[in-house]
N, C-alpha and C positions, 0 to 999 in steps of 0.2 A: 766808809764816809758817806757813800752815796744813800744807804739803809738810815742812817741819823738823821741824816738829812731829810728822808723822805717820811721817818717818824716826829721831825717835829713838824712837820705840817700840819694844820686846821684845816678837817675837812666840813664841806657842808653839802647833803645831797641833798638834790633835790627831784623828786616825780613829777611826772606831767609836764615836764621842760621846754618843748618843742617849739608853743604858743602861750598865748595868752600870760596871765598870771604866773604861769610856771618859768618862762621864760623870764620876765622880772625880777621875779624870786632870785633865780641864775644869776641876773647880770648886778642886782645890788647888794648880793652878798660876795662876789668878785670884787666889788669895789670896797666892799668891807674887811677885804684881803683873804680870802676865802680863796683856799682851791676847792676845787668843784668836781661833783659826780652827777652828774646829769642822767636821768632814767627816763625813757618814750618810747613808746612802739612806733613811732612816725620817725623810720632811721633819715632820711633823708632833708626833713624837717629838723632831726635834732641837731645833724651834722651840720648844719647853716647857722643854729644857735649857738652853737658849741664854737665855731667859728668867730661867728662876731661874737662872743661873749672875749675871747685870744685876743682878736685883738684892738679892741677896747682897753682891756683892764689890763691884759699879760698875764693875765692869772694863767695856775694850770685848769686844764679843764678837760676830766674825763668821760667821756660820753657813754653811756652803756645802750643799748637797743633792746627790751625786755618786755612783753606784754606781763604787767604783774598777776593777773588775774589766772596767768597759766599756774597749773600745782607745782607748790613749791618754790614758786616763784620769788617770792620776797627771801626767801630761806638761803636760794641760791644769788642773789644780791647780796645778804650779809656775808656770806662765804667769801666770795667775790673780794668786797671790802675788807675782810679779814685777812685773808690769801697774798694782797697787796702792802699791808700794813699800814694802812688807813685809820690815821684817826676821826671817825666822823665825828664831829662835836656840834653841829646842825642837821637835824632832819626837819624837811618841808614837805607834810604828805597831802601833795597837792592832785596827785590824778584825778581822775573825776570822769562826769558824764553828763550830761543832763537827760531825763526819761520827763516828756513834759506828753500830755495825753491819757485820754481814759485809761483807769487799770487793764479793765478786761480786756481793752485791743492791743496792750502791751506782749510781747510773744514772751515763751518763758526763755531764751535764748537772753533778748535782752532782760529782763527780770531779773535773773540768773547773773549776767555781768555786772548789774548794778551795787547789785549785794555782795559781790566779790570785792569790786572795787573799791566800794566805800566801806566796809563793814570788816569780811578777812582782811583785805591790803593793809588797812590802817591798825586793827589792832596788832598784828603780827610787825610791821615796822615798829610798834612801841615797844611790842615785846622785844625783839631781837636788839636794835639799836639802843633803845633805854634801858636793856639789861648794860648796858657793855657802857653806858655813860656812868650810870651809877656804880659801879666797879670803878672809875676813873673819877667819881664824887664829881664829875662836872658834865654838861650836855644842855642842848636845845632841841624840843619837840614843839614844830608847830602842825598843827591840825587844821585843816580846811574844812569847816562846817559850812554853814549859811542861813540866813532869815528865816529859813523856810522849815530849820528844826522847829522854830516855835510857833511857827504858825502854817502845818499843813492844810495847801487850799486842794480845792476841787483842780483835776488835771495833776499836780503831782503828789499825789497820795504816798507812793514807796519813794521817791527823790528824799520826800519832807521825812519821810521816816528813817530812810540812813543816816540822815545829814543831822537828826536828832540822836543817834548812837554815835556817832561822833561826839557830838557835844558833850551825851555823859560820860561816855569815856574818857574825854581828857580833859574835861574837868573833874572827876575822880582821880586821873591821875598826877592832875596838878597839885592836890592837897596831897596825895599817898608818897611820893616824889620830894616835896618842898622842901624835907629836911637833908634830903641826899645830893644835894645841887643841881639837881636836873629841875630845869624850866620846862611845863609845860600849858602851850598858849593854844586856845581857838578860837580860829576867829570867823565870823557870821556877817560874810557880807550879805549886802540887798544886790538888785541890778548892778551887772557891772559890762562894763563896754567890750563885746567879744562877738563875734560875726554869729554866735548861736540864736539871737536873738533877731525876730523877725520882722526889724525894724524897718523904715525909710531913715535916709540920712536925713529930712528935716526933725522927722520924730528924735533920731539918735541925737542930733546937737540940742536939741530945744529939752530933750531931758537932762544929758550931760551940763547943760547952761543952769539947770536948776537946782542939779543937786542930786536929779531923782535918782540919776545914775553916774557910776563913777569909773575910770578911765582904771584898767589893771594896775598900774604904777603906782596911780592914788591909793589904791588897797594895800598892796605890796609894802609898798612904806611906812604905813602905820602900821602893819602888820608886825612889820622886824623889829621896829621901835617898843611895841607892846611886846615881843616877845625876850628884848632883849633887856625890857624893865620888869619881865618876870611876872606879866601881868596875866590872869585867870582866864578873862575874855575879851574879845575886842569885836562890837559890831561899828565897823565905820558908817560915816555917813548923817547925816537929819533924817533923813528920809526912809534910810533903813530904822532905826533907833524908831520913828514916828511908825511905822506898819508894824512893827513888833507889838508898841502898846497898843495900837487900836485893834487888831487882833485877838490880843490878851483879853479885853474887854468888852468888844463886837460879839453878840448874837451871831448864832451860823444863820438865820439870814441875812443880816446886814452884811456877811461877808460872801455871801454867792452871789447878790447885788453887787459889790464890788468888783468882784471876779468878770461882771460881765460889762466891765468900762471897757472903750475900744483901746484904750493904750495899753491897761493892765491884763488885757486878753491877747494883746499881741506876745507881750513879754512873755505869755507863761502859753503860745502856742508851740 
């Protein structure tokens, strides 16, 4: 009884759980009635998410401790999942990084983990879990791209370039996918409100007041909603959507002139 039980559960995992957006992720698909797999190398931070995600919602909520970028890693998460008899029917491949700074004085250490993170993690999570959705004709893959696919500036040169292989990948896999019931969604925020940023709190509130940036929650929401109406891409925001086209259409110098406003140089220090 207890094995029935625990195959008919909907699972949703989610990476990068700990903070920020991944943490969101966690608690509003708990309330979407999600039991949950939680994935962070920050054990002690997931364990406090993982906690308040319980008891909030009641949901279940599994926590894993995992650096994905170790070999093998994602490989031994599906396992994991499998081993348990989990249905994941949401993945959220949220881990990330930010690498903001000249190429050349980037070490190859970090280099190296960037491209793990965003580049192997993410397509090996589509391979392994979207094999096993489409075998079950149903599933959700959401992808964490950002603005910055489309428009790599000066300072993060390999960020903007992962973050645009994300993008083509699943949206290639969202047309190759769309007749096997598997959803899959990317989505491309701009600024979003996260201690990475080298803000002052008046700067932080007077952009969040305007738009320019927006609050994890705010992402995360439209994010699930775009993914759960099967939608191709979701950049939220005015502000994101507005640096996108002027980018698209900006001279590279109009945009190293840009690059060196004092707000837009903070953000992307």
């Amino acid at each position: 009884m207890e094995t029935t039980t625990l195959q008919a559960k909907k699972y949703a995992l989610v990476t990068g759980a700990a903070s920020g957006m991944g943490r969101s992720y966690a608690l509003r698909l708990a309330e979407r009635g999600y039991a949950l797999v939680v994935v962070d190398c920050q054990a002690e931070r997931l364990e406090v998410v993982a906690d308040e995600i319980r008891r909030q919602t009641k949901a279940e909520v599994k926590s894993l401790v995992q650096d994905l970028t170790a070999d093998g890693a994602v490989e031994e998460l599906f396992a994991r999942t499998e081993s348990q008899g989990l249905e994941v029917e949401v993945v959220v491949s949220n881990a990330g990084r930010l690498l903001f700074g000249g190429f050349a004085s980037a070490s190859a250490a970090d280099l190296e983990s960037l491209l793990s993170l965003h580049c192997s993690v993410t397509t090996h999570l589509c391979h392994r879990f979207g094999a096993r959705m489409r075998e079950r004709g149903r599933g959700y893959l959401l992808l964490m791209s950002s603005t910055t696919a489309r428009m790599g500036l000066p300072s993060i040169a390999l960020y903007a370039a992962t973050k645009r292989y994300i993008d083509t990948l699943g949206s290639a896999l969202h047309d190759e996918w769309a007749n096997d019931g598997v959803a899959v969604t990317v989505v491309c925020p701009g600024a979003v409100d996260t201690p990475f940023y080298a803000l002052d709190e008046k700067m932080r509130r007077w952009l969040l007041r305007l738009g320019v940036m927006l609050t994890p929650d705010e992402v995360v929401r439209r994010a699930l909603r775009a993914l759960f109406y099967k939608r191709k891409h979701l950049t939220p925001g005015w502000a994101a959507k507005l640096m996108v086209a002027l980018c698209a259409i900006c001279p590279s110098w109009v945009v190293r002139q840009i690059v060196k406003i004092g707000w837009v140089k903070r953000l992307l220090a």
